[in-house]
C-alpha positions in Angstrom: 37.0 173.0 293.6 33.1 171.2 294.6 34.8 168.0 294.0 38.1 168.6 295.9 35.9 169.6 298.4 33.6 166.7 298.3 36.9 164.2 298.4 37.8 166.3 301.6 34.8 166.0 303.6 34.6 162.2 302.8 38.5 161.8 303.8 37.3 163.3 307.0 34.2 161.6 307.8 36.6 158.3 306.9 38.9 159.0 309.4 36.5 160.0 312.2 35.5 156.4 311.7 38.3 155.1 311.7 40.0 156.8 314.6 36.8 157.9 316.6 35.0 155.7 319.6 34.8 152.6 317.8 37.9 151.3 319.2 38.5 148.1 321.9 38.3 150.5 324.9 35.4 150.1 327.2 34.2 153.7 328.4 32.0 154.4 331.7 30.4 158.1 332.0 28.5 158.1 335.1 25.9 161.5 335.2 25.3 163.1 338.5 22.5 165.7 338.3 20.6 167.0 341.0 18.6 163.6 342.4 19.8 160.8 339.9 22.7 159.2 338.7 22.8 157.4 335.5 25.8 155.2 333.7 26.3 155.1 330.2 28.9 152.8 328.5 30.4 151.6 325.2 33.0 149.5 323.5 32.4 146.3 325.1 33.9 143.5 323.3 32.9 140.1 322.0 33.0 138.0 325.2 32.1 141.3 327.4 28.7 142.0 329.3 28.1 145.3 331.0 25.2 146.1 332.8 23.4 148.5 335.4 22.2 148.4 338.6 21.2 150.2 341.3 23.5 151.3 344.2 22.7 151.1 347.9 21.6 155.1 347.5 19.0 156.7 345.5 22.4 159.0 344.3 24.5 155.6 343.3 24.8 153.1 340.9 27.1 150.1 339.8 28.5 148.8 336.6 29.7 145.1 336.4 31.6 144.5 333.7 31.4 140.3 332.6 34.6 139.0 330.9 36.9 141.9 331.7 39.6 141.8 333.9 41.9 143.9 335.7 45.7 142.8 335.8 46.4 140.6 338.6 49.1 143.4 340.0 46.0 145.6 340.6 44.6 146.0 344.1 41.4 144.4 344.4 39.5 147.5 345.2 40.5 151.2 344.3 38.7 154.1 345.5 38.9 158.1 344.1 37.0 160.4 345.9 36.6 163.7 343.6 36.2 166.7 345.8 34.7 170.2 345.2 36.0 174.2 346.5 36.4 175.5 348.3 39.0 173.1 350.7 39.1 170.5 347.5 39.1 168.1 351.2 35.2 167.1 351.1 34.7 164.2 349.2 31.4 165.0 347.2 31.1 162.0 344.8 33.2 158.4 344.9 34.1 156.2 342.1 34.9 152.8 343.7 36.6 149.8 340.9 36.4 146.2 342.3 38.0 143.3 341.3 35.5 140.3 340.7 35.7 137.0 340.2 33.8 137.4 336.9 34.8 140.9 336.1 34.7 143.6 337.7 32.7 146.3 339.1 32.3 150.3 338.8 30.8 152.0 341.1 30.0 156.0 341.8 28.2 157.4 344.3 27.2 160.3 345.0 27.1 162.9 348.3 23.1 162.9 349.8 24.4 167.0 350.5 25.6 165.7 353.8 29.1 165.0 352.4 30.7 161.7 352.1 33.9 161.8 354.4 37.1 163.7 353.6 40.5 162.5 351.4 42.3 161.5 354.8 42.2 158.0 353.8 41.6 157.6 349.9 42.9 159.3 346.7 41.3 162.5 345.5 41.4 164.6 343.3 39.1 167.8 342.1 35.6 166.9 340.5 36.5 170.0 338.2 39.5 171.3 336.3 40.6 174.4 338.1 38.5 177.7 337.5 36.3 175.9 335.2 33.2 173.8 335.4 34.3 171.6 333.1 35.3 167.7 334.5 39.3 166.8 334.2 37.7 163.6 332.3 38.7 160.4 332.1 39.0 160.1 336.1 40.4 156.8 336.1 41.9 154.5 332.8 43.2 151.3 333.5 44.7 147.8 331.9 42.0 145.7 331.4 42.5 142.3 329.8 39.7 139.1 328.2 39.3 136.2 330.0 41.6 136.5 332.7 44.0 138.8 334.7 46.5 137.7 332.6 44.6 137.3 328.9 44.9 139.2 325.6 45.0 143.2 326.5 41.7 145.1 325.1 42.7 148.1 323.2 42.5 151.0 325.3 41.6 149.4 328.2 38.9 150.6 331.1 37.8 154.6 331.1 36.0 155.9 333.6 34.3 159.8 333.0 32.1 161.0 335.3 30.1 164.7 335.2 28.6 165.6 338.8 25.8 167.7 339.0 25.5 168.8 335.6 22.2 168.2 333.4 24.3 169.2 329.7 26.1 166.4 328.2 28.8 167.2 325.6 29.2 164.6 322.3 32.7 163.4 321.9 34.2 165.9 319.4 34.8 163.0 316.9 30.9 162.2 316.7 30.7 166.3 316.8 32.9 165.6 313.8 31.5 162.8 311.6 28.2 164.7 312.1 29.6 167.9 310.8 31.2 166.0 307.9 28.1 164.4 307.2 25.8 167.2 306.9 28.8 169.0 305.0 28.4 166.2 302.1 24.7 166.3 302.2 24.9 170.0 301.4 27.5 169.7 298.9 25.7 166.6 297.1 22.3 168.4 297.2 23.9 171.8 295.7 25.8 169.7 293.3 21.9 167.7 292.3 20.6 170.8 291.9 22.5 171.9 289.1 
C-alpha cells in the first residue's frame, strides 16, 4: 500500500510538471494594492524580453514585451477598463495592450480615487466576479506570435491577470499542487527511512 502510494504521489508531482505553468504562454499579473502597482510575469520564450517600468502615475505601470507579437489583424491599441459596484459604469483600473514595433506593450493603471472616466467609450467589464471578491482572471488572452505578426504561434499565447486592491496573492493551484505532492513524498520517504 506505502509503495502504491509513493508511485501515486510521484505520478502526480510528474504531471503537475508536465501540465503546470511551464508552458510557451507568456503570463502578466499586474497587483493593485492600496498605493502601488507591481507586474509580475513568466513564460517568456527564447528570443523574448520582458521588462518593467514605471507608468506616467505613481498607481501605473508598463510591461514591454521584446520579440512578441500580436497578429497583424489585431488593432494596434486595445483598451479594458474593469469597473467596480455599485453602477459596474466607473472605470476604476485600465489595462491598455499596444502594438509596437519591437513588441508590444501592457499597460495597467490604476484610479488615484478620483475615478478614471466611465465605459461610454471602451470595453469593460467587472474588476470582480459577481458577489465575490475574487478577480474573473485572465482579463485579456490573446495570439501572440515570435518574430513577427505573422511568425511561429507561442503556445498559449499573451495572459493578462490583474488583482486590484488586494494585498493576498493566491499560488496557481498546480504549484499549490507539486508543493503538496512534494511534501507528501517527503513524509512518505521519511516514514518509510525510519523503519
Amino acid at each position: 500500500m506505502k509503495q502504491f502510494l509513493l508511485v501515486v504521489v510521484l505520478s502526480v508531482g510528474v504531471l503537475a510538471l508536465m501540465y503546470g505553468p511551464a508552458d510557451a504562454a507568456i503570463t502578466v499579473s499586474f497587483t493593485d494594492t492600496s498605493d502601488t502597482v507591481t507586474a509580475d510575469f513568466s513564460g517568456a520564450p527564447t528570443g523574448v524580453t520582458i521588462q518593467t517600468q514605471p507608468g506616467a502615475t505613481p498607481e501605473s505601470i508598463i510591461v514591454v514585451i521584446t520579440g512578441a507579437f500580436l497578429a497583424a489583424s489585431q488593432p494596434a491599441t486595445f483598451t479594458l477598463g474593469l469597473t467596480e459596484l455599485p453602477d459596474l459604469q466607473q472605470v476604476s483600473d485600465i489595462i491598455t495592450l499596444t502594438k509596437q514595433e519591437t513588441g508590444l506593450t501592457v499597460s495597467f493603471t490604476s484610479d488615484a480615487e478620483g475615478g478614471l472616466g466611465t465605459c461610454a467609450n471602451i470595453s469593460c467589464q467587472p474588476e470582480f466576479n459577481p458577489g465575490t471578491t475574487t478577480p474573473p482572471n485572465p482579463f485579456l488572452t490573446r495570439d501572440i506570435f515570435l518574430g513577427s505578426a505573422t511568425g511561429g504561434a507561442i503556445s498559449g499565447g499573451l495572459i493578462i491577470n490583474a488583482t486590484s486592491d488586494s494585498d493576498a496573492r493566491v499560488p496557481e493551484p498546480t504549484t499549490l499542487l507539486l508543493l503538496g505532492s512534494g511534501l507528501t513524498g517527503l513524509v512518505v520517504y521519511r516514514r518509510r527511512r525510519a523503519r
